[in-house]
LUMDRENSE-117690 format. One record per atom (N, C-alpha, C): z, y, x. Coordinates in steps of 0.001 Angstrom, whole numbers, padded with zeros to 6 digits, always signed. Layout:
<rs>
ZYX/...
</rs>
This chain:
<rs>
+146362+146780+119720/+145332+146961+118697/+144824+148393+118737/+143416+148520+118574/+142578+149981+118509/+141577+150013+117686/+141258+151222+117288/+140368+151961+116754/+138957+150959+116986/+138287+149701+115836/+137337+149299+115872/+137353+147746+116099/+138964+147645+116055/+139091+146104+116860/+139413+145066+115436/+138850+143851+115738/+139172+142751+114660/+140503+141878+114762/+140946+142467+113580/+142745+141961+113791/+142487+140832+112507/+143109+139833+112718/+143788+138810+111584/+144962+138069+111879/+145916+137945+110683/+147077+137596+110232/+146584+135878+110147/+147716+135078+110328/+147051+133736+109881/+148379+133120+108940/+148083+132499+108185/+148501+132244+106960/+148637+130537+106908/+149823+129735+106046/+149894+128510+106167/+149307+127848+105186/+149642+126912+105091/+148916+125544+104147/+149422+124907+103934/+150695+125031+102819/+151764+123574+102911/+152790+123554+104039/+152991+122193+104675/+153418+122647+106225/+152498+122430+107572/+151059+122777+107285/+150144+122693+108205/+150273+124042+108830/+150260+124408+110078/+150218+126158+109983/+148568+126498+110512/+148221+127489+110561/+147009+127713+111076/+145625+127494+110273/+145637+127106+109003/+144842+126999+108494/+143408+127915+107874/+144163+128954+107174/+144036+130264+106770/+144152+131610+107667/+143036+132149+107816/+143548+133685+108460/+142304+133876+107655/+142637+135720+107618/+142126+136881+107089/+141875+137745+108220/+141009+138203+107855/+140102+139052+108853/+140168+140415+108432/+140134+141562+108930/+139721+142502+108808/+139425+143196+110195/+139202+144831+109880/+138721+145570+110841/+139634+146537+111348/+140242+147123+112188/+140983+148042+112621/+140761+149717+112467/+141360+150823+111536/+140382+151661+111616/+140807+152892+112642/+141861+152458+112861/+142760+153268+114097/+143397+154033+113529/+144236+154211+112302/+144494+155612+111872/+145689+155107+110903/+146111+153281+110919/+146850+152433+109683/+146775+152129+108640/+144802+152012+108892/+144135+151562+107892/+143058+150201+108565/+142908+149668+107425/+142252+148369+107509/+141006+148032+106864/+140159+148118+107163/+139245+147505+106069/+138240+146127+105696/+139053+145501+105007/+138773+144003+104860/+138124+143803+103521/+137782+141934+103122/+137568+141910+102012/+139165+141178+101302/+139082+142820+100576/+140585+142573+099443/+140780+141386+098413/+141454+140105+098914/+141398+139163+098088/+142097+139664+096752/+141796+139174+095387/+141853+139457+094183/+140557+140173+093360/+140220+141406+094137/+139825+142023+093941/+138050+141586+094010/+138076+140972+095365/+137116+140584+095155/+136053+141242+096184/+136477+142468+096680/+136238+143618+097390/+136069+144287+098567/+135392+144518+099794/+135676+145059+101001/+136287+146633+100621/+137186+146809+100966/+138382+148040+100562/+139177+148400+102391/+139071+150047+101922/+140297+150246+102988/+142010+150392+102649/+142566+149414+103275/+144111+149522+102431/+145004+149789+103934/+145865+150504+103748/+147023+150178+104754/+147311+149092+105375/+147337+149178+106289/+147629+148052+107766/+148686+147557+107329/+150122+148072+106639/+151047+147149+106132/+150495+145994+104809/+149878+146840+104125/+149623+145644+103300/+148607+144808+103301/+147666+144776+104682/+146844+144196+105218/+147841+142525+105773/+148706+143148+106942/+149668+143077+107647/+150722+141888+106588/+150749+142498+105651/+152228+141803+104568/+153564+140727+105281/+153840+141627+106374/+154787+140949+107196/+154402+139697+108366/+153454+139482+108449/+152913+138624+109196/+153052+139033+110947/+152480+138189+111417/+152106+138847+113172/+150967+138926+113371/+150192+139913+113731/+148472+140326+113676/+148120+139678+115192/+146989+139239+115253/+146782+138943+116293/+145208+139444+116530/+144298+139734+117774/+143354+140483+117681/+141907+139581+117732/+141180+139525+117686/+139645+138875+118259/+139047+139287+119292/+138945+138453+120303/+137650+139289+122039/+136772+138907+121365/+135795+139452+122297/+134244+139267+122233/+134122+139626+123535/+133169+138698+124483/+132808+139280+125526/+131723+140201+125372/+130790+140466+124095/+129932+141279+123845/+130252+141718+122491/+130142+143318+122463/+130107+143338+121098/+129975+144853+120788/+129519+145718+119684/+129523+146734+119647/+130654+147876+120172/+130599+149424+120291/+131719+149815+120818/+132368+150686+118789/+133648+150795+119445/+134427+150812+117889/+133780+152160+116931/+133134+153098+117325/+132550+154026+116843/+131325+153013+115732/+130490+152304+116181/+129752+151558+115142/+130296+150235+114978/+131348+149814+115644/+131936+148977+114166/+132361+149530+113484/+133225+151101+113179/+133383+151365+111991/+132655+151626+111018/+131417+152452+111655/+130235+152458+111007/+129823+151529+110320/+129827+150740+110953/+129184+149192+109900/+130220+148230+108953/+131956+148906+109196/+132309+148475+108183/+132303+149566+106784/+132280+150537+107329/+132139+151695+106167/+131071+151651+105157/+129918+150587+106080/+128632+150584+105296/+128501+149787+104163/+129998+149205+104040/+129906+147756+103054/+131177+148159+102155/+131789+149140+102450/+132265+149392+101487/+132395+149535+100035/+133241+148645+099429/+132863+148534+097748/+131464+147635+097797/+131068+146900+098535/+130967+145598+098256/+131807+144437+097561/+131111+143461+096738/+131379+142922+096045/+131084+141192+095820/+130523+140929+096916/+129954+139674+096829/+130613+138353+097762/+132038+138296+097422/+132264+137386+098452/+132282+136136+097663/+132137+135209+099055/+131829+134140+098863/+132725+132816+099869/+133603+132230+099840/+134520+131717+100673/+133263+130665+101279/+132433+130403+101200/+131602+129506+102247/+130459+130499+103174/+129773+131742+102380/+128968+132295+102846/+129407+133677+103580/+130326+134502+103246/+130346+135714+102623/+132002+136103+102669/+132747+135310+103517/+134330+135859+103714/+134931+136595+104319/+135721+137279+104634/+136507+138004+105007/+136243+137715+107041/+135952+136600+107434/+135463+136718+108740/+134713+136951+108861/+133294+136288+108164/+131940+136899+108485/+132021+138274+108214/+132332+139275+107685/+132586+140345+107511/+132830+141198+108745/+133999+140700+109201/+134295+141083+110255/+133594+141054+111535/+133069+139511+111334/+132695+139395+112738/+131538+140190+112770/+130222+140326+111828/+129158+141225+111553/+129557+142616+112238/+130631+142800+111379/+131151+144507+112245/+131370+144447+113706/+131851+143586+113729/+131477+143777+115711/+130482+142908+116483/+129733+142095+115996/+129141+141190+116621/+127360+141606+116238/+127159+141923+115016/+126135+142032+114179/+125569+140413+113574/+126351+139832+113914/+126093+138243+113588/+126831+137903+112325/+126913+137460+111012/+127811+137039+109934/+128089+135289+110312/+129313+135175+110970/+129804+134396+111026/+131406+133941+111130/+131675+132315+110386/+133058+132077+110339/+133977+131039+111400/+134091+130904+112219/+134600+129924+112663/+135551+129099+112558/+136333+129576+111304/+137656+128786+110468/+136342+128043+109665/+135538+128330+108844/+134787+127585+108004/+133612+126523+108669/+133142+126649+109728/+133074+125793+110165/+133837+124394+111002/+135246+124618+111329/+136096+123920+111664/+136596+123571+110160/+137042+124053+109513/+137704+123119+108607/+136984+122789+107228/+136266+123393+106610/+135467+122952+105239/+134240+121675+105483/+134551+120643+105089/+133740+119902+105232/+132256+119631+104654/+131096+118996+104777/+130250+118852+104059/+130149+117271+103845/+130152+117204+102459/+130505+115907+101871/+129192+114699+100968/+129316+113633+101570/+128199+113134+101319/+128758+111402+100946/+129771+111051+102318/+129983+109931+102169/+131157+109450+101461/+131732+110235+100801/+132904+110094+099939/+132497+111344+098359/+132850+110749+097604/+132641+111416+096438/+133490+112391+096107/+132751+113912+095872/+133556+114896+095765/+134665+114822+094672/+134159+114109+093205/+135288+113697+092493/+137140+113178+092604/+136691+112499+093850/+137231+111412+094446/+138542+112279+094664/+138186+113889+095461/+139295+114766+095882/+139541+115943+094707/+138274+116213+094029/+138478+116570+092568/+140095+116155+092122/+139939+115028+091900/+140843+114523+090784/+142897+114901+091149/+142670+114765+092613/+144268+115567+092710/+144327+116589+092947/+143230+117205+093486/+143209+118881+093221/+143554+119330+091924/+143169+118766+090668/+142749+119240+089428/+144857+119137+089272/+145227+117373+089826/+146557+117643+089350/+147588+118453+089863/+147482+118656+091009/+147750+119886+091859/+147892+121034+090789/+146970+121621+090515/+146513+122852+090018/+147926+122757+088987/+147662+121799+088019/+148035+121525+086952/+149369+121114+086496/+150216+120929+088165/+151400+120358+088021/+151702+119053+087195/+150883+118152+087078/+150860+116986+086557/+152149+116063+087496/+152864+115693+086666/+153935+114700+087335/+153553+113179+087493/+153644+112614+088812/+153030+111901+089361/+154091+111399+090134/+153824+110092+090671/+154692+109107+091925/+154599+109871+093306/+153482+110708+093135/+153642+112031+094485/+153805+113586+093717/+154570+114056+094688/+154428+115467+094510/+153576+116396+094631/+153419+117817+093953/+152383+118480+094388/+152007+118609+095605/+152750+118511+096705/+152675+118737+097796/+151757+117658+098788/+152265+116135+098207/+151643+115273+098420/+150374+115099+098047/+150016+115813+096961/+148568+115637+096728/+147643+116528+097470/+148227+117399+097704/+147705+118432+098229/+147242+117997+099660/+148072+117817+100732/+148016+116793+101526/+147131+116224+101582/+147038+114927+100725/+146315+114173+100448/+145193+114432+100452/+144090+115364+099753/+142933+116005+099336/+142714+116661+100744/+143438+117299+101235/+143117+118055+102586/+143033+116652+103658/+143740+115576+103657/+143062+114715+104594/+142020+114127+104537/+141847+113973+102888/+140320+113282+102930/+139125+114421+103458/+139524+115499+103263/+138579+116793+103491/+138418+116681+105162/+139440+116338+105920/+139264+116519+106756/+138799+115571+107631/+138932+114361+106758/+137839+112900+107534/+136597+113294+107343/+136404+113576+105950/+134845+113730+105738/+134335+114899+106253/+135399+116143+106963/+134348+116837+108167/+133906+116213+109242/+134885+115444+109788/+134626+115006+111270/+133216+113752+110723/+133247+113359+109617/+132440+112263+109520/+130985+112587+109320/+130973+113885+108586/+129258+114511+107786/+129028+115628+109112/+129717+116517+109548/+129604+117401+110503/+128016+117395+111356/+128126+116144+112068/+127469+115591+112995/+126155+115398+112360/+125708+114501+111198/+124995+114487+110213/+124550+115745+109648/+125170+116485+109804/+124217+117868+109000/+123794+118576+109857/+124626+118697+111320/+123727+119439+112086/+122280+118752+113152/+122602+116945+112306/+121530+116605+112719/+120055+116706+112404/+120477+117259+110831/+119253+117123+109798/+118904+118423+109635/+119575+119525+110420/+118838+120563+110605/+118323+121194+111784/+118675+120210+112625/+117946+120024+113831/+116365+119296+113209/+116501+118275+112826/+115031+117540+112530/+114231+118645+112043/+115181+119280+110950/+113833+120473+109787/+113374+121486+110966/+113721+122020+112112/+113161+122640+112877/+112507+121964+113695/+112829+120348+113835/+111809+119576+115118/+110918+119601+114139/+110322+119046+113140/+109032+118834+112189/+108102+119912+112544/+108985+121338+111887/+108371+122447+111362/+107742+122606+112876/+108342+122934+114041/+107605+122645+115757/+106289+121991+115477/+106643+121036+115431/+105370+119662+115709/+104111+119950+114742/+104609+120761+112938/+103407+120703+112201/+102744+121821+112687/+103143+122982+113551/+103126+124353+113861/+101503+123995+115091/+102277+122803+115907/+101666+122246+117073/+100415+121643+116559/+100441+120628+115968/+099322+120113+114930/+098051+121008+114517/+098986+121966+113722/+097893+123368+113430/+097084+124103+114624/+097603+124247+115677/+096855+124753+116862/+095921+123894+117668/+095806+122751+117039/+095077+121498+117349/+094389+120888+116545/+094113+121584+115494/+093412+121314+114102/+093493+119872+114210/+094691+119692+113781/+094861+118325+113462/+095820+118366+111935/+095112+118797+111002/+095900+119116+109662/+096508+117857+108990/+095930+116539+109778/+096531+115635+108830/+097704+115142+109471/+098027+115525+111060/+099159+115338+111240/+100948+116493+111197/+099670+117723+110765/+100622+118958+110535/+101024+118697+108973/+100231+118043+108416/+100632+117291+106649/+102073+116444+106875/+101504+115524+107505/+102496+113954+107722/+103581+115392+108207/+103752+115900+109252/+105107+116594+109691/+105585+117420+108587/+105002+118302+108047/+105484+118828+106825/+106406+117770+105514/+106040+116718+105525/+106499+115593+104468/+107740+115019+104969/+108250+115008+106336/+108623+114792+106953/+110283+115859+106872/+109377+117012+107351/+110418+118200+106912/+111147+118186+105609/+110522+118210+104413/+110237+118178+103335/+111727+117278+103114/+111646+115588+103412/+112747+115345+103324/+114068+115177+104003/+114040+115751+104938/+115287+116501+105683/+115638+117814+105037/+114491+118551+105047/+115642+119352+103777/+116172+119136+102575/+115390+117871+101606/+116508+117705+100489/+117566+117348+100558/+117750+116026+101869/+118811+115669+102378/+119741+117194+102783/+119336+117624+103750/+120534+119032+103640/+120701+119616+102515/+119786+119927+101442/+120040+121093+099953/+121102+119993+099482/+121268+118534+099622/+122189+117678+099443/+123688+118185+099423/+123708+118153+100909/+124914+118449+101715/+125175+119564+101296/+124564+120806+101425/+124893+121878+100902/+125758+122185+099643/+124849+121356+098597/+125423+121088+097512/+126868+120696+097169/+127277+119852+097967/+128197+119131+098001/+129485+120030+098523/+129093+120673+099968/+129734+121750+100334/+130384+122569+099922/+129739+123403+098476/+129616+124418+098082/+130335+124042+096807/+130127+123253+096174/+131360+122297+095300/+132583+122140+096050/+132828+121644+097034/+133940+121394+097785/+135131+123064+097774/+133872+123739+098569/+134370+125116+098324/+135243+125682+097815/+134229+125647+096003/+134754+126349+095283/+135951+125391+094756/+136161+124046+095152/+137342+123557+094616/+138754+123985+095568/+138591+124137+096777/+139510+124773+097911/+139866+126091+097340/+139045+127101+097142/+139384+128232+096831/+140455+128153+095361/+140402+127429+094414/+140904+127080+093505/+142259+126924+093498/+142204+125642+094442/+143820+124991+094871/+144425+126241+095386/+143914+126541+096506/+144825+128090+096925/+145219+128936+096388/+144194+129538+095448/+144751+130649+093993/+145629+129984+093463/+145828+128425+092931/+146877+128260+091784/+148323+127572+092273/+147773+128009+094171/+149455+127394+094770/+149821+128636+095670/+149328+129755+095358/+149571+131056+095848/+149266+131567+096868/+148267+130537+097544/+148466+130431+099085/+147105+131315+099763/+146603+132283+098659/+145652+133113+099213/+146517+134220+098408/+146746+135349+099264/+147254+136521+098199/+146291+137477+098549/+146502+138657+097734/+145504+139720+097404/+145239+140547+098652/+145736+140545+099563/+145406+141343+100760/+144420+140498+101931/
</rs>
């Protein structure tokens, strides 16, 4: 590990391992600067309590800035405040600092976008989860449970959402094409077209982003995100 490099710890899930990792930035000196769960915060803290006994492991990039402006660009976000476990986490963070790109690749592998099963549906043992409600399953089992349906309904909507945002860019093409052909009534029809492929995605999104914030939940109230 060096001066500029993206280190993360990975963290379990029950007895799933691999689920969870945290991201931060390397600052070469046994400091870290990530976004500080609890807090809420991109903070520089000590590499041990970044670290909290874990085994760090690093991120390549076959391209990517050199460590002089990734630090730069994590310094620039310092005491930031806006995270967001679907938009805005502790990887995209990171990866921005060396990539200039904000992106997650744990959140796209595992958070699903939910359409064909009702978010309630996994609501309801999350909530008992949370709540320690005594049940014919254990917390553990529910937990489980909610994470498999989560994880059918990625493999199942996945495909579906990146189909329907493929279409909103084929339309927007074609009405673009239309227009250079003064043909406005077929750059109309494509626009209407667009129009509902994106409600269908603001759909999914929706749904997503509910899902989310119910994941982030379960983890706070089974300990399984801590403050570093």
């Amino acid at each position: 590990m060096a001066r500029g490099e993206q280190i993360y710890t990975i963290r379990e899930f029950l007895n799933i391992d691999g689920v969870y990792e945290h991201h931060g930035i390397d600052y070469g000196d046994g400091t870290v600067i990530h976004y500080r769960k609890g807090t809420e915060t991109i903070e520089r803290t000590s590499k041990a309590y970044f670290i909290d006994g874990r085994k760090v492991y690093v991120k390549r990039y076959p391209l990517r800035y050199i460590a002089d402006t990734v630090i730069q660009r994590a310094e620039s976000r310092l005491g930031e405040r806006k995270y967001n476990i679907l938009f805005n986490n502790c990887e995209h963070f990171a990866t921005w600092c060396i990539t200039g790109v904000s992106y997650s690749q744990q959140i796209k592998n595992f958070i699903p976008l939910l359409h064909h099963i009702n978010v309630e549906q996994i609501s309801e043992p999350i909530k008992q989860a949370i709540l320690g409600v005594k049940t014919e399953l254990g917390t553990a089992e529910l937990v489980s449970k909610a994470l498999a349906d989560i994880k059918v309904a990625w493999e199942n909507i996945q495909p579906e959402y990146k189909q329907t945002l493929q279409e909103i860019d084929n339309w927007q093409k074609v009405a673009v094409a239309a227009l250079k052909k003064n043909r406005e009534d077929l750059a109309r029809a494509a626009l209407i077209r667009k129009r509902k492929h994106q409600e269908r995605a603001d759909e999914l999104a929706n749904s997503l982003q509910k899902l989310a914030t119910m994941t982030e939940t379960l983890l706070r109230s089974q300990n399984l995100i801590g403050k570093n």
